[in-house]
N, CA, C and O of each residue as an XYZ file, in Angstrom:
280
protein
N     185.727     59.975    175.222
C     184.370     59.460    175.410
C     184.381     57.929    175.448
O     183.670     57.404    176.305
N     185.087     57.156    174.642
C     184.764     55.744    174.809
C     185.884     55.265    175.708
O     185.910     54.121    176.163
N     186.470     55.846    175.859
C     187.024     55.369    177.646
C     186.071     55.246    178.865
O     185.971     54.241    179.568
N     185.278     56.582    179.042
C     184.414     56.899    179.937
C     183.302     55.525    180.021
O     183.089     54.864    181.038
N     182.905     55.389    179.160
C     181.958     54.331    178.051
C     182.573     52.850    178.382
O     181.968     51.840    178.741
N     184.019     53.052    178.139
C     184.277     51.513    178.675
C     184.124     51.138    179.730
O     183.333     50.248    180.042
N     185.393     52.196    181.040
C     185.290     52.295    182.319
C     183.749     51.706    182.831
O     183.608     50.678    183.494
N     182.779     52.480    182.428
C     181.667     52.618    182.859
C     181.186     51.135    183.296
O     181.076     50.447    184.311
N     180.899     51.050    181.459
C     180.912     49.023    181.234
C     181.671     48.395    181.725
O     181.005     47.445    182.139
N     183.014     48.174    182.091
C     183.384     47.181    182.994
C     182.903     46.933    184.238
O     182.736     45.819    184.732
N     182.604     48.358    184.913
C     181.866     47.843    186.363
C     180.676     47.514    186.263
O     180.205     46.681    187.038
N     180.098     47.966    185.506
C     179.037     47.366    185.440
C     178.461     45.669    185.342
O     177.516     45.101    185.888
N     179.665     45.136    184.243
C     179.362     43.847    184.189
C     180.567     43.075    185.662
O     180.516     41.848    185.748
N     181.183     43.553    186.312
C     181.734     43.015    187.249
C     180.643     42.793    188.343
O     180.529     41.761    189.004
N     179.669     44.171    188.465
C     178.676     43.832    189.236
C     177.709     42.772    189.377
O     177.262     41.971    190.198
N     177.568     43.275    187.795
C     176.188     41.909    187.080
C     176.939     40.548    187.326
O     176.105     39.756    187.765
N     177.656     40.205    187.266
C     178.724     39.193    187.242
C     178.633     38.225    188.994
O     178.463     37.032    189.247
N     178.834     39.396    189.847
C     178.846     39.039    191.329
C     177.934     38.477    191.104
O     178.063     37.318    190.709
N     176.507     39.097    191.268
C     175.203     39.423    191.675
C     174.740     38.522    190.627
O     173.915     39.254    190.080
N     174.716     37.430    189.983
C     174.611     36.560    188.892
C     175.076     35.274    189.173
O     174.310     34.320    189.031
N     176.355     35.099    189.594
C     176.867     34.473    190.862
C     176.284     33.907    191.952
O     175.990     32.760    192.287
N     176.176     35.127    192.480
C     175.144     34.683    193.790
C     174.034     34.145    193.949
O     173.752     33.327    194.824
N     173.150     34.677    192.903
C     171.802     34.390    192.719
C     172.252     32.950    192.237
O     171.662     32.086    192.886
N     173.032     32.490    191.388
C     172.565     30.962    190.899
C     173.209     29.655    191.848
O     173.108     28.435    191.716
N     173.976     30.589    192.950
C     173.995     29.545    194.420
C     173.593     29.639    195.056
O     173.985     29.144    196.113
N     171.940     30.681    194.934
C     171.208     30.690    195.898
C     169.977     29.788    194.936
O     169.174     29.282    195.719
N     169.753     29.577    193.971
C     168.663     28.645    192.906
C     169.284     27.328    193.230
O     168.478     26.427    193.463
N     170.536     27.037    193.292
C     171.259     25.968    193.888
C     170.726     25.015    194.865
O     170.620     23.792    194.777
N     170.393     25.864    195.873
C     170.693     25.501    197.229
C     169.155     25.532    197.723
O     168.719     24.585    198.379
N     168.429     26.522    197.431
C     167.046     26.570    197.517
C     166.380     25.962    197.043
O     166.811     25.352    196.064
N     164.906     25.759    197.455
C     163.376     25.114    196.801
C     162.709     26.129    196.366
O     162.799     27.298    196.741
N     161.814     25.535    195.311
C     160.542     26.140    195.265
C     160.427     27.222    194.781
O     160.799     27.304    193.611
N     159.926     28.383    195.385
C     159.692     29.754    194.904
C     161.062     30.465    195.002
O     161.091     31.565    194.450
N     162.027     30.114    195.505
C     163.339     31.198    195.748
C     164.218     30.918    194.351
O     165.086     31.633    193.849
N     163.780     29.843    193.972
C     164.290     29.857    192.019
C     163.707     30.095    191.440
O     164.080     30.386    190.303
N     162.555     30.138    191.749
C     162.020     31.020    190.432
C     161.973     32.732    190.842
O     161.801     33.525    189.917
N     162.111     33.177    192.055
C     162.634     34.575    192.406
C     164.007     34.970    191.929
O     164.272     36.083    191.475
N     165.075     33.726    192.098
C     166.259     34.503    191.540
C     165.996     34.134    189.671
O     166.355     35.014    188.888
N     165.422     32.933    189.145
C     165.341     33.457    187.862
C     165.281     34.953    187.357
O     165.988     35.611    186.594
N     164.132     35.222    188.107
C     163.242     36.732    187.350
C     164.482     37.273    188.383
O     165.521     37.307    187.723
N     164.597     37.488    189.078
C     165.851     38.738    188.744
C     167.197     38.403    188.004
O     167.787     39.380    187.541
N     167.691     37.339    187.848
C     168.975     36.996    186.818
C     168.326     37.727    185.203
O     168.884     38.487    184.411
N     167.310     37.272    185.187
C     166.562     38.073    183.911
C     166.064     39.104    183.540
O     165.665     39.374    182.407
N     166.051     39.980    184.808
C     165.952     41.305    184.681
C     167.338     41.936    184.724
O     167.438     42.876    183.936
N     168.253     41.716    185.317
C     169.720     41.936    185.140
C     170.391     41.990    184.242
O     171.326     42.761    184.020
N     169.810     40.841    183.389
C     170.137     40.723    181.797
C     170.212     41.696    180.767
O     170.989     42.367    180.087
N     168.681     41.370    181.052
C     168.032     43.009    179.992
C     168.562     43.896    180.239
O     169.139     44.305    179.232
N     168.760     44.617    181.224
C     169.057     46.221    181.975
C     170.787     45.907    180.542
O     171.043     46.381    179.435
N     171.543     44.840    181.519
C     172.690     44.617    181.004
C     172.689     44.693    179.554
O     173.697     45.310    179.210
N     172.027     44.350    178.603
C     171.525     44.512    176.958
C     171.367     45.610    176.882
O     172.085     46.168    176.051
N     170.637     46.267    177.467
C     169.964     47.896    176.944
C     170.799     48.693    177.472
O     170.599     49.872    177.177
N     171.889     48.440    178.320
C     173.295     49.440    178.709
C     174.149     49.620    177.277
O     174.327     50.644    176.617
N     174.597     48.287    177.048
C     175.344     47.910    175.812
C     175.048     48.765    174.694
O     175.835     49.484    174.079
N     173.269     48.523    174.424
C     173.004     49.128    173.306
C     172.771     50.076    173.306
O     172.578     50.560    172.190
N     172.605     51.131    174.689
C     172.859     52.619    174.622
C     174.556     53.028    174.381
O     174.995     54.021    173.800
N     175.152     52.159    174.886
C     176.480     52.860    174.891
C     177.361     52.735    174.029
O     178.488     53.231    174.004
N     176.466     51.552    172.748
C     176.774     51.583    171.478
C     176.261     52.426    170.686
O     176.966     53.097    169.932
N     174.885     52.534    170.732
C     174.363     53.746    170.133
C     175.166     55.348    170.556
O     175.386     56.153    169.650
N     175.504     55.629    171.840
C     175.827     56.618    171.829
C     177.252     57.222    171.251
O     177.559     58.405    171.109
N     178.010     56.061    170.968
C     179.194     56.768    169.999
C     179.268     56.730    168.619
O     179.982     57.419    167.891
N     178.385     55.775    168.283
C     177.653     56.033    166.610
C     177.336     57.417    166.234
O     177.849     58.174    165.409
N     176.194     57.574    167.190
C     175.886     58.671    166.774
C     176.663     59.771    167.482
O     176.236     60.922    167.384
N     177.879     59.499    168.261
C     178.935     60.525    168.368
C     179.992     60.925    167.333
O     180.222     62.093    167.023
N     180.716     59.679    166.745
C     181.250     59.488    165.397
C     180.361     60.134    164.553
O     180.694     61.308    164.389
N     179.409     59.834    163.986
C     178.595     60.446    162.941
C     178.214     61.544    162.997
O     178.219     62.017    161.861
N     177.764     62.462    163.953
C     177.837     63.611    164.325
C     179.252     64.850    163.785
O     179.190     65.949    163.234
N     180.425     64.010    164.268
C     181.657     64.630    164.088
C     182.275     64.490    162.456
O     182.940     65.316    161.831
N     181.806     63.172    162.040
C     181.825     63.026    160.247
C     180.996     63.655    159.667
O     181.442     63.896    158.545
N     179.877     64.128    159.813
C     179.234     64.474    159.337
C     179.419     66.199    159.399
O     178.957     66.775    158.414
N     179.925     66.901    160.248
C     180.224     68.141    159.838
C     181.578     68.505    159.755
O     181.892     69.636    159.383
């Protein structure tokens, strides 16, 4: 399971990573409203990216504990 769990998470942040990248040489290079468009999505990317983490931390807690517990 926490292979699957890792695997998972690495592509994930390789993606976020590109796509994080890109967006802040496109805030770069742009005016006006196209930085504050890639802000709000660098910041929604974020979050998603936080609440992956903390599901896929939560989910072997309570996989471990599950299996200690009986």
């Amino acid at each position: 399971m926490r292979e699957v769990t890792k695997g998972l998470f690495g592509t994930w942040v390789r993606w976020t990573t590109v796509i994080a990248v890109a967006l802040g040489v496109v805030a770069l290079t742009q005016p006006g409203p196209v930085v504050l468009a890639a802000v709000i999505v660098a910041g929604l990317l974020e979050l998603t990216l936080i609440s992956r983490m903390l599901g896929a931390w939560r989910s072997v807690a309570e996989y471990r504990w599950f299996w200690w517990w009986r």
